[in-house]
BABADREN-591130 format. One record per residue (C-alpha): residue in one letter; residue number from 1; x, y, z. Coordinates in steps of 0.001 Angstrom, whole numbers, plus 500000, padded with zeros to 6 digits. Layout:
residu = a; num = NUM; c1 = X; c2 = Y; c3 = Z
...
//
This chain:
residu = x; num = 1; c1 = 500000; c2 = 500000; c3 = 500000
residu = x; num = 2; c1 = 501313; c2 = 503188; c3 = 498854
residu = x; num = 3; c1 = 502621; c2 = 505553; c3 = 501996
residu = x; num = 4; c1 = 500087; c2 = 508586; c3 = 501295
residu = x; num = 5; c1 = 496861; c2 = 505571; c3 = 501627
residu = x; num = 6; c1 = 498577; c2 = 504513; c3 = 504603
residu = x; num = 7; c1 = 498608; c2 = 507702; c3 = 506262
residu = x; num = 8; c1 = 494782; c2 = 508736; c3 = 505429
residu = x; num = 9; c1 = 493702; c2 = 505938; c3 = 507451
residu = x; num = 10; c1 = 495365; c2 = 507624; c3 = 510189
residu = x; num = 11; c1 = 494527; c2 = 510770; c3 = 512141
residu = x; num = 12; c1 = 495615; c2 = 514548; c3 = 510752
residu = x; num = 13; c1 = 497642; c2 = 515795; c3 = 513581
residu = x; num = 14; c1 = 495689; c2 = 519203; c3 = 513113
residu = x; num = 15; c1 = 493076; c2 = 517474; c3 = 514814
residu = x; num = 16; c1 = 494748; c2 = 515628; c3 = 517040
residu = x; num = 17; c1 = 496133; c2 = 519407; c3 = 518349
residu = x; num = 18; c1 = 492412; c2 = 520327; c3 = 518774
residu = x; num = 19; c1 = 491591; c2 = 517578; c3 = 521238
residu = x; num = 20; c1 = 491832; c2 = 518646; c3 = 525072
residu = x; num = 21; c1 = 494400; c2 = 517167; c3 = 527196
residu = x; num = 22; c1 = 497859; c2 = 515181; c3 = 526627
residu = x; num = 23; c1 = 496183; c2 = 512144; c3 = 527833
residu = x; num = 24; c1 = 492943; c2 = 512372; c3 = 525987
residu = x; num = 25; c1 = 495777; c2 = 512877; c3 = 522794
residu = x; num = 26; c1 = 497244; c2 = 509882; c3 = 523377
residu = x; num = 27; c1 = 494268; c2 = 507577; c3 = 524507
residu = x; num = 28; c1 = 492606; c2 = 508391; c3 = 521372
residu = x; num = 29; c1 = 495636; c2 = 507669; c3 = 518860
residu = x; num = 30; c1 = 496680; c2 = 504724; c3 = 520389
residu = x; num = 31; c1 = 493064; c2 = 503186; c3 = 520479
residu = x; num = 32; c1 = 492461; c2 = 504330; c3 = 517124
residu = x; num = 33; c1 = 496012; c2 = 502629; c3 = 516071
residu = x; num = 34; c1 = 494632; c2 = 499106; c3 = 517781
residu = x; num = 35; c1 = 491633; c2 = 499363; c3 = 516198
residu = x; num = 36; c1 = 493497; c2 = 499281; c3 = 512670
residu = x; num = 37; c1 = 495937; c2 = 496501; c3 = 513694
residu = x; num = 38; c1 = 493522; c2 = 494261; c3 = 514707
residu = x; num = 39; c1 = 491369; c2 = 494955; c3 = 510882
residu = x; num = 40; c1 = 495289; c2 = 494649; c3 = 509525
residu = x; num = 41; c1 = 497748; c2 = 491427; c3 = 509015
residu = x; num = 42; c1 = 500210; c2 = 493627; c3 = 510923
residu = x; num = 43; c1 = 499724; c2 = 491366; c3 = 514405
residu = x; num = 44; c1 = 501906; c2 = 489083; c3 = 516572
residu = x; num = 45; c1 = 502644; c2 = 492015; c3 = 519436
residu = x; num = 46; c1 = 501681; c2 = 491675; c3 = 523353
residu = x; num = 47; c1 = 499010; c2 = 494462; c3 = 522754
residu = x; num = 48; c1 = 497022; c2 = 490599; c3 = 521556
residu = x; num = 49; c1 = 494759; c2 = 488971; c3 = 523879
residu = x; num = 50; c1 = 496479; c2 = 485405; c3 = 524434
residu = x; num = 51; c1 = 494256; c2 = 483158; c3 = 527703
residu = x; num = 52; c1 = 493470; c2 = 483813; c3 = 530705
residu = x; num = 53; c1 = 495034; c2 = 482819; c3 = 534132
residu = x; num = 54; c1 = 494312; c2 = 483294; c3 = 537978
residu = x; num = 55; c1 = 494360; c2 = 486142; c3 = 539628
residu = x; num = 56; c1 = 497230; c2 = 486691; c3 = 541655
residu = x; num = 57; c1 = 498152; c2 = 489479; c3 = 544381
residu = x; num = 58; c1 = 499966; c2 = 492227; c3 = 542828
residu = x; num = 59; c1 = 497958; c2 = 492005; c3 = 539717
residu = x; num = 60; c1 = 496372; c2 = 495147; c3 = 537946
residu = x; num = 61; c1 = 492856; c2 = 494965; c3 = 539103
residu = x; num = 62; c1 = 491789; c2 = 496630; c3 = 535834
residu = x; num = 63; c1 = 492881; c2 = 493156; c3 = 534110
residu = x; num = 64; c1 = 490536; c2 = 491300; c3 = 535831
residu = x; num = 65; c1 = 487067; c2 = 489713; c3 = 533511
residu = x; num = 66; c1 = 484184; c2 = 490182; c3 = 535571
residu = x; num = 67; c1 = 482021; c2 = 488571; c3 = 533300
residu = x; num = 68; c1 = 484643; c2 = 485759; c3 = 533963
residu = x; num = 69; c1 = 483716; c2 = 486240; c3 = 537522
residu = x; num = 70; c1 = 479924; c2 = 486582; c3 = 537297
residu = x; num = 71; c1 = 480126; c2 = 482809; c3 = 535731
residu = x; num = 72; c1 = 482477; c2 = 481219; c3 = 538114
residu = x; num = 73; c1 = 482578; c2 = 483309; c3 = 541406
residu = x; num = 74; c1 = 487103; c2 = 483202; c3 = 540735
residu = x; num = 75; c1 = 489354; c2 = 485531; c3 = 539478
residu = x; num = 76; c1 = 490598; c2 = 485314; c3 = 536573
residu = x; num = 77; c1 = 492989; c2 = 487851; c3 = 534893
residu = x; num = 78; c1 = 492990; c2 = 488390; c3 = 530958
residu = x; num = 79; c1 = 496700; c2 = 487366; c3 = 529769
residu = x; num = 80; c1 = 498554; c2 = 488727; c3 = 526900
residu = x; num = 81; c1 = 500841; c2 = 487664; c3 = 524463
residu = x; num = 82; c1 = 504457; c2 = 488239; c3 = 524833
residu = x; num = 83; c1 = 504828; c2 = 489682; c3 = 528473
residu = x; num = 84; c1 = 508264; c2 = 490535; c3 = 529028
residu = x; num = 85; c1 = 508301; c2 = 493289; c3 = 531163
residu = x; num = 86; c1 = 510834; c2 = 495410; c3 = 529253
residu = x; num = 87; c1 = 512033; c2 = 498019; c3 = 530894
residu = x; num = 88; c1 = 511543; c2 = 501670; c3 = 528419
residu = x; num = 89; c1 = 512564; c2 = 505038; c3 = 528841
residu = x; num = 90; c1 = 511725; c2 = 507686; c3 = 526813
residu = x; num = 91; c1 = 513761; c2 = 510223; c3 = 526288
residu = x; num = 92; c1 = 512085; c2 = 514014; c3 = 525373
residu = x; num = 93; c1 = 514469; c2 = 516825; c3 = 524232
residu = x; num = 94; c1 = 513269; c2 = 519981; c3 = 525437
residu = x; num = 95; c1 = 515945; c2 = 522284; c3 = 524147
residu = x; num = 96; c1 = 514767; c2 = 525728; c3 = 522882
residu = x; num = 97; c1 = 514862; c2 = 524968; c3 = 519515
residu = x; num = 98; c1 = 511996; c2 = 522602; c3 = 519715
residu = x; num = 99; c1 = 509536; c2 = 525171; c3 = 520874
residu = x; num = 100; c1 = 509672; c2 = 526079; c3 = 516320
residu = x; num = 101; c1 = 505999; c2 = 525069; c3 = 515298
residu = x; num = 102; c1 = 504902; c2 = 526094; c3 = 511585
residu = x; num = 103; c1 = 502118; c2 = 524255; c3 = 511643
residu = x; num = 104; c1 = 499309; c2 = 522907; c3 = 514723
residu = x; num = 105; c1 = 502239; c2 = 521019; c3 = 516605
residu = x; num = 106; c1 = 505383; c2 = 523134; c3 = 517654
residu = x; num = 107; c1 = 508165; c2 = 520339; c3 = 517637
residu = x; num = 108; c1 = 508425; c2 = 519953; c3 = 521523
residu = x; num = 109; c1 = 504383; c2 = 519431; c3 = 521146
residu = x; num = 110; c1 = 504270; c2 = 516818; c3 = 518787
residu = x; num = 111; c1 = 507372; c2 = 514853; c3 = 520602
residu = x; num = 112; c1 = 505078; c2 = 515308; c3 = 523445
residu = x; num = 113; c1 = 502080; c2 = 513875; c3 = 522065
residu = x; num = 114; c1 = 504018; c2 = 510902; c3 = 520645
residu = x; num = 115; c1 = 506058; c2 = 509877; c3 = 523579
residu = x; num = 116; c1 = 502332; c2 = 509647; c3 = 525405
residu = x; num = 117; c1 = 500856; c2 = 507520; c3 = 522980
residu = x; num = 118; c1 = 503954; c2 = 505776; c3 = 523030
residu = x; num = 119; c1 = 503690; c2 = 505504; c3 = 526755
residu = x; num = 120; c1 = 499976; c2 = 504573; c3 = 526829
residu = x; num = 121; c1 = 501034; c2 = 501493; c3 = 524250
residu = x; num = 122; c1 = 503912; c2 = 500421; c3 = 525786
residu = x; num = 123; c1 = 501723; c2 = 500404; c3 = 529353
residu = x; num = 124; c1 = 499098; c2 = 498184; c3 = 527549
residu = x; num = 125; c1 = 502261; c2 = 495857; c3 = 526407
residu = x; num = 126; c1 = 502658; c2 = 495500; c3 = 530503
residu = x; num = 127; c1 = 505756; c2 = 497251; c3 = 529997
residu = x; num = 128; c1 = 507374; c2 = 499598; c3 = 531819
residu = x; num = 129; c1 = 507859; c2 = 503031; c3 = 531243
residu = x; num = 130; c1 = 509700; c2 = 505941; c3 = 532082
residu = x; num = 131; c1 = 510481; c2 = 509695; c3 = 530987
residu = x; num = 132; c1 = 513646; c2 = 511806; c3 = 530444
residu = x; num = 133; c1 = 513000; c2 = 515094; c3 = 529762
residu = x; num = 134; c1 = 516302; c2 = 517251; c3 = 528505
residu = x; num = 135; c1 = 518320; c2 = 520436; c3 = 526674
residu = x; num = 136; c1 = 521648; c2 = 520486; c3 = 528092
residu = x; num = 137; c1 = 520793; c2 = 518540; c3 = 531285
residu = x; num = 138; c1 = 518518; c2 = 516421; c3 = 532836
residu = x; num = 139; c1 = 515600; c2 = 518660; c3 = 533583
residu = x; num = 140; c1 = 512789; c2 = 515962; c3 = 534831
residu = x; num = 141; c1 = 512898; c2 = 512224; c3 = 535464
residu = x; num = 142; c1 = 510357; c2 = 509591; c3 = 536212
residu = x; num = 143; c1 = 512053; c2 = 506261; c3 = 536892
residu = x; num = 144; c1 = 510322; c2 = 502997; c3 = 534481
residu = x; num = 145; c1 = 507491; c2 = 501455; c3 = 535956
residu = x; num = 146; c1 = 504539; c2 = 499562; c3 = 535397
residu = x; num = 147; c1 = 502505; c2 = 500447; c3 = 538771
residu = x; num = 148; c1 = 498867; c2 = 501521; c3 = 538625
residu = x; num = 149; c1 = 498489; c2 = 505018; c3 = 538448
residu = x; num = 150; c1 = 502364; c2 = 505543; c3 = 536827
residu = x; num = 151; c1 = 500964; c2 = 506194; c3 = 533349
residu = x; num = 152; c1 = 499032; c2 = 509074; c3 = 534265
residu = x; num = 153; c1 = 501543; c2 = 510105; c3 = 536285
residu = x; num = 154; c1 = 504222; c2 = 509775; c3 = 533454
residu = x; num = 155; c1 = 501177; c2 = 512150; c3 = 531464
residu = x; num = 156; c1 = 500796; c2 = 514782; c3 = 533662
residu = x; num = 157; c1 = 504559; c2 = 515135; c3 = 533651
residu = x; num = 158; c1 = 504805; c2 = 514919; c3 = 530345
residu = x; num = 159; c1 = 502306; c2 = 517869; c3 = 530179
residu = x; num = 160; c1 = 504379; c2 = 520034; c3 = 532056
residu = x; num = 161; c1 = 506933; c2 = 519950; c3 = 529845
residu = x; num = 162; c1 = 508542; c2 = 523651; c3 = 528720
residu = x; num = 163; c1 = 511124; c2 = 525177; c3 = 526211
residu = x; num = 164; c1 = 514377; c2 = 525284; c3 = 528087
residu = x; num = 165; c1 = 517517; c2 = 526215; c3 = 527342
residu = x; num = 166; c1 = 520676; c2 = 525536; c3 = 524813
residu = x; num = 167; c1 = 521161; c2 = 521807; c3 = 522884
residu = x; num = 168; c1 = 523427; c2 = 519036; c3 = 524152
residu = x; num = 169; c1 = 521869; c2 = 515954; c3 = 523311
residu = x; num = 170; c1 = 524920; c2 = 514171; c3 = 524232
residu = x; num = 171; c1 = 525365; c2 = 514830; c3 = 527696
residu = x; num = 172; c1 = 521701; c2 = 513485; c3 = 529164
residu = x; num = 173; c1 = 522304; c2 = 510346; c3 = 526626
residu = x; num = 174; c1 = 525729; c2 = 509428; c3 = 528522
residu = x; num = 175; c1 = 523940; c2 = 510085; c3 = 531940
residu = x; num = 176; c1 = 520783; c2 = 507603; c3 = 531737
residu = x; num = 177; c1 = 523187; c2 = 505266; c3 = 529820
residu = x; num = 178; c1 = 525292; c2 = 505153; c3 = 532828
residu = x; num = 179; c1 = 522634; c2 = 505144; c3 = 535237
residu = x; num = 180; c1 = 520687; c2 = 502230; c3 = 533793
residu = x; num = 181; c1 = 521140; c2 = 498753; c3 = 535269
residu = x; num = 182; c1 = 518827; c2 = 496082; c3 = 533134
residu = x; num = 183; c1 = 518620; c2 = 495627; c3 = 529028
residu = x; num = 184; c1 = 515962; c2 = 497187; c3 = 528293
residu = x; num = 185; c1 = 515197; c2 = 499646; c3 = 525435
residu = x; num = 186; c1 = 515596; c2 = 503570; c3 = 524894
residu = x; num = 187; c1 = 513287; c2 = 505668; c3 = 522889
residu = x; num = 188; c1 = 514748; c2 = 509280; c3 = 522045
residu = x; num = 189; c1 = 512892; c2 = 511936; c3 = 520558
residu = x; num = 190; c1 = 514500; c2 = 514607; c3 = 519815
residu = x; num = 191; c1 = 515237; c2 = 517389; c3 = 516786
residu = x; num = 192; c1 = 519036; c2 = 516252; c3 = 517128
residu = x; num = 193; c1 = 520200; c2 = 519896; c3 = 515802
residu = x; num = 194; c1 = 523489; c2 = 519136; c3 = 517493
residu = x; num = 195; c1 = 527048; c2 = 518180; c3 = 516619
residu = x; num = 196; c1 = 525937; c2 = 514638; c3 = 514956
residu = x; num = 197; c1 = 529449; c2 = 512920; c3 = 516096
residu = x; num = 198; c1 = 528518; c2 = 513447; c3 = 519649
residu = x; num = 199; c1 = 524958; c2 = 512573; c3 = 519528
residu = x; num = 200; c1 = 525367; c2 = 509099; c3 = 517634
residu = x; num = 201; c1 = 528534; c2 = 508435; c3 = 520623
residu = x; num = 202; c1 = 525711; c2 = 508933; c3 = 522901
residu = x; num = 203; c1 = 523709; c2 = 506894; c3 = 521553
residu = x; num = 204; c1 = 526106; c2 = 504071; c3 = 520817
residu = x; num = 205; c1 = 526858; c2 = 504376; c3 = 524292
residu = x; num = 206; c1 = 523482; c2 = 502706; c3 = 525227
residu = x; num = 207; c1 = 524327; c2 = 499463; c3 = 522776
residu = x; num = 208; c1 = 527562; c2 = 499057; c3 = 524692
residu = x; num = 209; c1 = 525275; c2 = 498853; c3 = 527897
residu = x; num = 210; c1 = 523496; c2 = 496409; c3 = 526157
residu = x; num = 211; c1 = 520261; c2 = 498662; c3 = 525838
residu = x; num = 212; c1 = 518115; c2 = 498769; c3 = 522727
residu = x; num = 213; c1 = 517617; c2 = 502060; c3 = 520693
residu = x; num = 214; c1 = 514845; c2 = 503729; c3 = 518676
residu = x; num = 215; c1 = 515413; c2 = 507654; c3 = 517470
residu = x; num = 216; c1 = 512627; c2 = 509377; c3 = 516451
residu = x; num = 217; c1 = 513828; c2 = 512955; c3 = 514491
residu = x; num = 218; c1 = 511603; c2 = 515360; c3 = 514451
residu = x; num = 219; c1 = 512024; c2 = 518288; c3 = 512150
residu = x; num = 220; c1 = 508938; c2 = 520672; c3 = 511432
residu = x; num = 221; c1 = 508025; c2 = 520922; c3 = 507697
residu = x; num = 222; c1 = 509670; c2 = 524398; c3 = 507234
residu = x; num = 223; c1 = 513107; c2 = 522877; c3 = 508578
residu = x; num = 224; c1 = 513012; c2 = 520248; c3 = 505831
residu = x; num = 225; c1 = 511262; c2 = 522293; c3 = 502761
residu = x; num = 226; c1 = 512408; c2 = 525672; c3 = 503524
residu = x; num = 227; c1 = 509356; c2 = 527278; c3 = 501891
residu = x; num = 228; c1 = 510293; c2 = 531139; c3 = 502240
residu = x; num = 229; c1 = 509971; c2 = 533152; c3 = 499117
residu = x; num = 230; c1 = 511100; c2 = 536559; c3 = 500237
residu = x; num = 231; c1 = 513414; c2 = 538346; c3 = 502681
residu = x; num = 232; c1 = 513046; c2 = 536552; c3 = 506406
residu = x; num = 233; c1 = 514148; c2 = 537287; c3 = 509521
residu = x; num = 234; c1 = 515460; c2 = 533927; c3 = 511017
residu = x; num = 235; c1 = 515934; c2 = 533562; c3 = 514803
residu = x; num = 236; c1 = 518116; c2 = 531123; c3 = 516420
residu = x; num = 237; c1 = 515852; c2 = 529951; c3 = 519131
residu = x; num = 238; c1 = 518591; c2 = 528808; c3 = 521513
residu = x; num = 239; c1 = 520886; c2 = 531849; c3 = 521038
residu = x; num = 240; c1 = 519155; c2 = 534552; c3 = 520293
residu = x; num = 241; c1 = 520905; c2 = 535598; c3 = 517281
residu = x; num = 242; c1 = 518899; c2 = 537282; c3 = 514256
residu = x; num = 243; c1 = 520174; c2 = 537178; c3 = 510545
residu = x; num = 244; c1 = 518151; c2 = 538820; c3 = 507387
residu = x; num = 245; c1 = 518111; c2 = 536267; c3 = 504393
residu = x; num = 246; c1 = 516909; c2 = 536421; c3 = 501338
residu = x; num = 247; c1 = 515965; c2 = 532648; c3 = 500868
residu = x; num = 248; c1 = 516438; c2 = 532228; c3 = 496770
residu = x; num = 249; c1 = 520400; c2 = 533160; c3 = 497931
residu = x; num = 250; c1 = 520482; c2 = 530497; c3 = 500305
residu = x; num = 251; c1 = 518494; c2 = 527496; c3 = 499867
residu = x; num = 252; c1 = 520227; c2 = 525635; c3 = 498055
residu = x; num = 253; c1 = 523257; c2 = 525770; c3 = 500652
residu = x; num = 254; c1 = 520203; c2 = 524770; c3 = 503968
residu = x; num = 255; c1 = 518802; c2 = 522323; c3 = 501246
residu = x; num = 256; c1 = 522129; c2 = 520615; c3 = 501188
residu = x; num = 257; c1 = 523153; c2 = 520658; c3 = 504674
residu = x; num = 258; c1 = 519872; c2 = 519549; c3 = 506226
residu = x; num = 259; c1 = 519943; c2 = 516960; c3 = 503674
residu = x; num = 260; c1 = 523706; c2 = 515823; c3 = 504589
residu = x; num = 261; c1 = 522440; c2 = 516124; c3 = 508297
residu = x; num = 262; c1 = 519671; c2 = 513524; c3 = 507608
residu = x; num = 263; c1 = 521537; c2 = 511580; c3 = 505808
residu = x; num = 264; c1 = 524362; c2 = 510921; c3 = 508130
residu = x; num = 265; c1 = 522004; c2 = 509998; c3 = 510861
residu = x; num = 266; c1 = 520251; c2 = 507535; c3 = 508824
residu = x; num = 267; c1 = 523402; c2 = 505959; c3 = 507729
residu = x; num = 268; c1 = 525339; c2 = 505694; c3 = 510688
residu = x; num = 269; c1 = 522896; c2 = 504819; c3 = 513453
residu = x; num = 270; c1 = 521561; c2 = 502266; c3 = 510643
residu = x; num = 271; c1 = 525489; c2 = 501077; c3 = 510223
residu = x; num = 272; c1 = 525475; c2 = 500384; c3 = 514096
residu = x; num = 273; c1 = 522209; c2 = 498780; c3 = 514210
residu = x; num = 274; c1 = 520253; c2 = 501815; c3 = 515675
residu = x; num = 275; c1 = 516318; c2 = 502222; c3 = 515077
residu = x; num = 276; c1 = 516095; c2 = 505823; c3 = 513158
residu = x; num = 277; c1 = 512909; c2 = 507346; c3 = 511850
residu = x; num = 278; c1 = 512688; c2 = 510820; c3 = 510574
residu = x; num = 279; c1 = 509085; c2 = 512336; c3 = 511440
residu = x; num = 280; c1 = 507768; c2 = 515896; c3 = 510061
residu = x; num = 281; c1 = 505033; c2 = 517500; c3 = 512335
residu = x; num = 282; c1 = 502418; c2 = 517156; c3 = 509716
residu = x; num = 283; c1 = 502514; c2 = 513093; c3 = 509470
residu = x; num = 284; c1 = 500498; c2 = 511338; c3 = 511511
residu = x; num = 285; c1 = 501647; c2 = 509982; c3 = 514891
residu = x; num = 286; c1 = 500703; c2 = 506759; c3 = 514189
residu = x; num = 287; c1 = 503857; c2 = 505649; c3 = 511310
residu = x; num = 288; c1 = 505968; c2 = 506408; c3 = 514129
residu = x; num = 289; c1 = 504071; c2 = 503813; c3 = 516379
residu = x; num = 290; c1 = 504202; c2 = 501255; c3 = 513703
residu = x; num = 291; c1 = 507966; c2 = 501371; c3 = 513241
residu = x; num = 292; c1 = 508224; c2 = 501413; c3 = 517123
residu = x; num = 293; c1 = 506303; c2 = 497713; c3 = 516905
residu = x; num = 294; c1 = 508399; c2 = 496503; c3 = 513939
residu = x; num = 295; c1 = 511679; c2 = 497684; c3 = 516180
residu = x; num = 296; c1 = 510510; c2 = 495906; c3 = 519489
residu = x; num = 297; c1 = 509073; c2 = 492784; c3 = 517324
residu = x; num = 298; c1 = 513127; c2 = 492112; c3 = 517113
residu = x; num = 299; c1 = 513252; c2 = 491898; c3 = 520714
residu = x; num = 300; c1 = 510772; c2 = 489313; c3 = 521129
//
């Protein structure tokens, strides 16, 4: 199926923007996502109902059947396919330069919204989760877990989430790559307008800790078109500075550079086995879920 049908079956992200809270965001694009996979012969993840088995303490009361109950007075809790209680942190770049937003989603929005549907699918996998969020530090941290209650949590958090200051992807990647002490996977998202050589160190550094990767870049459609026909006034969000450009006199030279920028991350992080998929704020949310399930199918 061609990529543009694909996409139409999914939601605009102008509307998505319109809905009311983070988690009603997330909620709806994730059930809406289910709902296709299980029309689709793209199955075989945990999100499938598998048997049932007793209830034990310590068990999320919401997996309980009642009707189960009703019939023979026992608990039973609905089991799922693939439980492996993977251990995921996602990792949210808040750096100034993500608060640039052409279109409904600013950048920082968007990685927002998808690391909370991302978050609300992983906690239906019975995985769990936690949140990084970052410029040049470590500005918020919820540790992974699976508790009830954590995801909204994790939501409300994610919520909260502001512009800060300056870029250095690096930096918070080395941190939680030291800090972590199980395999378990890593989910950055992130506009990675940074010295490339030190971001794809960082994240190599995770693969040497024997953690699994997935890098989500998200550019805004502006960043990767450059559309403007007349004299602009660009702004560089994390310094400050201003420069006056008259775009016919320099667009081929961004063209090329954002290009070679792409490119190298694609390359390399694919070179080194490293999960990379470059996401516009106009797609839907949804492609980057599906190559998040293709990426943890290989862990299963």
């Amino acid at each position: 199926m061609p990529a543009s049908a694909r996409e139409r079956r999914f939601l605009d992200p102008a509307l998505i923007a319109r809905l009311g809270t983070l988690e009603l965001k997330a909620r709806t694009i994730v059930e809406g996502f289910l709902s296709g996979l299980h029309r689709s012969p793209f199955k075989g993840f945990s999100v499938e109902f598998a048997e049932y088995r007793q209830y034990m303490p310590g068990d999320d009361l919401a997996t309980i059947d009642w009707k189960v109950y009703a019939r023979s007075d026992r608990y039973y809790v609905k089991k799922f396919e693939e439980e492996t209680n993977l251990d995921c942190h996602l990792m949210v770049d808040v750096s100034a330069s993500m608060s640039y937003g052409s279109h409904a989603f600013t950048k920082l929005e968007y990685a927002s919204c998808l690391a909370g549907a991302l978050a609300y699918l992983m906690n239906r996998q019975r995985d769990a989760v936690g949140l990084i969020g970052f410029d040049d530090r470590v500005v918020s941290m919820l540790p992974a877990s699976a508790r009830p209650g954590h995801l909204r949590s994790l939501l409300v958090t994610l919520d909260q989430l502001r512009p800060g200051h300056r870029t250095d992807v690096s930096k918070p990647l080395h941190q939680l790559a030291d800090s972590l002490s199980r395999r378990g996977m890593v989910v950055v998202i992130s506009d990675l307008l940074d010295d490339p050589a030190s971001v794809i160190h960082g994240l190599k550094h995770f693969q040497y800790r024997g953690t699994d990767v997935i890098v989500f870049h998200v550019l805004d459609p502006d960043e990767l078109d450059f559309p403007f026909d007349r004299a602009t006034r660009f702004e560089d969000l994390e310094t400050g500075e201003e420069i006056l450009a008259v775009p016919e006199l320099i667009r081929a030279q961004y063209m090329t550079e954002i290009s070679s920028l792409v490119d190298r991350y694609r390359r390399e992080l694919g070179a080194s086995g490293i999960d990379y998929q470059l996401l516009s704020t106009n797609q839907p949310i949804e492609l980057a879920l599906l190559s998040y399930l293709s990426a943890r199918g290989k862990l299963l």
